[in-house]
N, C-alpha and C positions, 0 to 999 in steps of 0.2 A: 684027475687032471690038475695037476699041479701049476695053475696060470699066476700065482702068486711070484714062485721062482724068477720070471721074465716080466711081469707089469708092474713097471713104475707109474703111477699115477700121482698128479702132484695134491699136495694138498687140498687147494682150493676145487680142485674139478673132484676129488675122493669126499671130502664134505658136501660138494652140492649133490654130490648122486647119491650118497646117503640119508639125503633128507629129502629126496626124490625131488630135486629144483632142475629144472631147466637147462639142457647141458647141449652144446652144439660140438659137435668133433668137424676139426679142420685138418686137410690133408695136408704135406710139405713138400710133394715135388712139385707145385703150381710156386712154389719160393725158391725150390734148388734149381728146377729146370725148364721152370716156365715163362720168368721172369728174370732180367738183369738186376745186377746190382749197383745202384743203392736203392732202384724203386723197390724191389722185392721187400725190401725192411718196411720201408710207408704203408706199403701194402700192407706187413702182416701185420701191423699195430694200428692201422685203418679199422682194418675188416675186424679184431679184439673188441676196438672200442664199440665199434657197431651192434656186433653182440652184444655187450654189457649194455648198451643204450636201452636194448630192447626186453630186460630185464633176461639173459641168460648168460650162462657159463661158457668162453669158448674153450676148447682141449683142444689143441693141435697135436698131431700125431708124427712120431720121427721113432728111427731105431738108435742111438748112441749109447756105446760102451756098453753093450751087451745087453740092453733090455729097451722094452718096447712103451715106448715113453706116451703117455696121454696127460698134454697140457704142459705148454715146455716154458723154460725160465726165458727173460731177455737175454741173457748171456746162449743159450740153447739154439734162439731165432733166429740170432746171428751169427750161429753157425751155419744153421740151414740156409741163409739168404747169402751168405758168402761161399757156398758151395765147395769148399774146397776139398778135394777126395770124398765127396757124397757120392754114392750111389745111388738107383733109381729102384725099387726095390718091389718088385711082387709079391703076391703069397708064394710060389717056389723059391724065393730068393731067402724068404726070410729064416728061416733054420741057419743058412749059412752066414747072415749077417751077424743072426745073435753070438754064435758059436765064434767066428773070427772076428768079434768086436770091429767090424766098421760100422762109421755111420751112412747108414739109408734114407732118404728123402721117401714119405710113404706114397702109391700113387691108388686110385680111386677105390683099388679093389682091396690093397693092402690098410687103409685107412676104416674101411668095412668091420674089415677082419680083427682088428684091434679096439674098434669102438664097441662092438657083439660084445668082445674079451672084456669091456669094462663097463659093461652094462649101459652103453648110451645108444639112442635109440635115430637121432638126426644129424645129417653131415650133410654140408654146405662144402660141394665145389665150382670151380669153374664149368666142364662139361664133362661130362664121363665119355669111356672109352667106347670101341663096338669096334663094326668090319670094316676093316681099310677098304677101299677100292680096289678092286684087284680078288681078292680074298680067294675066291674060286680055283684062282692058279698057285695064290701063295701061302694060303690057310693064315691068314695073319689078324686076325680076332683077338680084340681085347680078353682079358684078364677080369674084366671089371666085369663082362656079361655073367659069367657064369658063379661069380661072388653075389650078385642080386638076384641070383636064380636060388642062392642058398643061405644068405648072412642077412637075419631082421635087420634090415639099416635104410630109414630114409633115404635117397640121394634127393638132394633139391639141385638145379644142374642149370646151364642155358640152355637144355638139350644135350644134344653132343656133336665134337665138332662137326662143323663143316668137310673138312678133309676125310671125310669119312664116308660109305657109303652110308645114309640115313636110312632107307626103305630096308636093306637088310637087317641093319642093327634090329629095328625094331620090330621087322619077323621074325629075328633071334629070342627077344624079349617075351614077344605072345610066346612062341616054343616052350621058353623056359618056364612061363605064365607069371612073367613079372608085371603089373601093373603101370604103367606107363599113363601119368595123369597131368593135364596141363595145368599149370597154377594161372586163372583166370584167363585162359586161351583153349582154341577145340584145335587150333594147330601147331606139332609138336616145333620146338622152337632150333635153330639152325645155329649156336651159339653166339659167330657175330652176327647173326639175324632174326630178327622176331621171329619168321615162320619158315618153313622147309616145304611146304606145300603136302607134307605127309601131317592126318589127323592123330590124336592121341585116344586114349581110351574114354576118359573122362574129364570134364573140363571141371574143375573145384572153384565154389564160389570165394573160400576163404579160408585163412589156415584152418579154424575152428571145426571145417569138415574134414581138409584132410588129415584131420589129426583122430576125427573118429571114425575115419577110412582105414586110419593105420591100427587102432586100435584092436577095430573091429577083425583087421583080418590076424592082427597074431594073438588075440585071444580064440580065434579058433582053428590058432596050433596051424595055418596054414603057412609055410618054411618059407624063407626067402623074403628078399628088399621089394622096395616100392622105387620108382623112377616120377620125382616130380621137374617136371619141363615147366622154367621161369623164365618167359622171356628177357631180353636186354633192354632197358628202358630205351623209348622211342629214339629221344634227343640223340643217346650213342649206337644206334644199329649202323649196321653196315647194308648198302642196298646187296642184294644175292646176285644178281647175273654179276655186278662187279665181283666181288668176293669169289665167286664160282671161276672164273678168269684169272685170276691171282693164283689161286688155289691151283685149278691146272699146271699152270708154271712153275709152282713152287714142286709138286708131284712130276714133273718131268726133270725137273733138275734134282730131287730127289732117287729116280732112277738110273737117272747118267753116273751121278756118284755112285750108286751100289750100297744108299743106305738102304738097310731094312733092321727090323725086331722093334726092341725099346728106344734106339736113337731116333728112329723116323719121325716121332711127334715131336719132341724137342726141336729136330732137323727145321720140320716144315713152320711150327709156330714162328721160328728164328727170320725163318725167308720170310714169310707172309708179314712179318713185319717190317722186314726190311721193301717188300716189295709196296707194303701201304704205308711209304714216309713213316712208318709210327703210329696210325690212327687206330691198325688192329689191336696194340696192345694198350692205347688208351679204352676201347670197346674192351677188354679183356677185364682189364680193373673195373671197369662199371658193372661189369654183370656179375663179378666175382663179390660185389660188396650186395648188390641185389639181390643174388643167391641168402646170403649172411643175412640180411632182412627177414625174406621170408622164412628159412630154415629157424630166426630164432622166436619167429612168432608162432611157427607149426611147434618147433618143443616148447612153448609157453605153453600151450595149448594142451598139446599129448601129456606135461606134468600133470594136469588139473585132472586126467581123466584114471590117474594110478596106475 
């Protein structure tokens, strides 16, 4: 497997992983199509610095001009936060991205898939993907389940969204026998919401064990991600029967238009912030730099353990 051909890896993140330091991977479609722009850029040089605060490396992850980039330049960032002809980009997408040279925004599963490819072991996003609502009639299941069913890769996550069904997703996850652990919570967390009223597997007192949870299970060769659920700090949650209400509306004007596949979460984040004046996408930045915390303490962590 010739992974050399297609992975650009930038200096700084190919030096740290050489010397087995602390490396966090960051996805890019929470920049191309999850966030406006000019916050998306604050964002991404927020959540960097965050990282480095906590003594690790971030790698964000994008596909431009024909290779699969881990840890992008400022000139890079602001490609991907200014969006312009980005696509959104899955593991089936990606063949045809590299081959026709456009640029892809990576999204939870694709970000996986490339961090595996460069030897890092912890990704910090917003929330990962699962079963829409619906799912039953329209088979419409993330991308992202079945990459943690088979790619070693941390998610550290708010859970996943709301917009989502939640109690399937994560009878998807047991099936798949992905571990689904709360970072100091026993209730799996609702993205804009502390808790969903669905339990997780195991509640983690602190990185230091989940990091010899993760250890432990790929050193004995057992395949596939770990799902850690970090709640949103108090101050920024969203209460749930409001959000549950919003969300509604936003999924019925979602099916009046006729959107469905990759546009529908972009669709709905779009509405749900317009339907919340704005407060969900301030809740989004807070959990997204929270995620960035803990993810860089758990690889602080998992470095020390080799």
């Amino acid at each position: 497997m010739n992974l050399e051909k297609y992975l650009d890896i930038s200096t700084e993140v190919k030096e740290a992983l050489d010397a087995g330091k602390p490396v966090v991977a960051l996805e890019s479609t929470i920049l191309s199509h999850g966030m406006p722009y000019p916050e998306n850029a604050e964002f991404a040089s927020e959540v960097e610095k965050i990282i480095r605060g906590k003594g690790a490396i971030p790698a964000t992850t994008a596909i431009i001009n024909g290779k699969l980039k881990v840890g992008l330049t400022p000139e890079e960032l602001l490609i991907m936060c200014k969006a312009e002809n980005v696509g959104k980009v899955s593991r089936r997408d990606v063949p045809v991205y590299l081959v026709t040279k456009q640029t892809g925004a990576t999204t939870v599963a694709t970000t996986m898939l490339i961090a595996a490819m460069a030897g890092i072991r912890v990704f910090a996003t917003g929330g990962i993907g699962g079963v829409h609502r619906g799912a039953e009639t329209t088979m419409d299941i993330s991308a992202d389940l079945q990459e943690l069913a088979n790619t070693p890769v941390c998610v550290v996550s708010a859970g996943c969204k709301q917009i989502l069904d939640i109690g399937l997703t994560l009878e998807y996850l047991e099936t798949m026998g992905v571990p689904v652990l709360g970072y100091q919570t026993s209730d799996f967390p609702a993205f804009y919401c502390r808790k969903s009223g669905f339990g997780v597997d195991y509640c983690l007192k602190d990185a230091k064990e989940a990091a010899e949870i993760l250890h432990t299970k790929w050193e004995l060769g057992l395949k596939g991600g770990v799902v850690v659920g970090n709640p949103v700090p108090e101050e920024y949650a969203q209460n749930f029967e409001h959000m549950e209400k919003v969300i509604n509306e936003a999924l019925e004007m979602c099916k009046e238009r006729k959107i469905r596949g990759k546009q529908t979460t972009p669709f709905l984040l779009a509405t749900i912030k317009d339907l919340t004046g704005g407060e969900s996408l301030a809740t989004n930045l807070q959990l997204a730099y929270n995620n960035a915390r803990v993810a860089s303490d758990i690889a602080v962590e998992l470095s020390k353990l080799g």
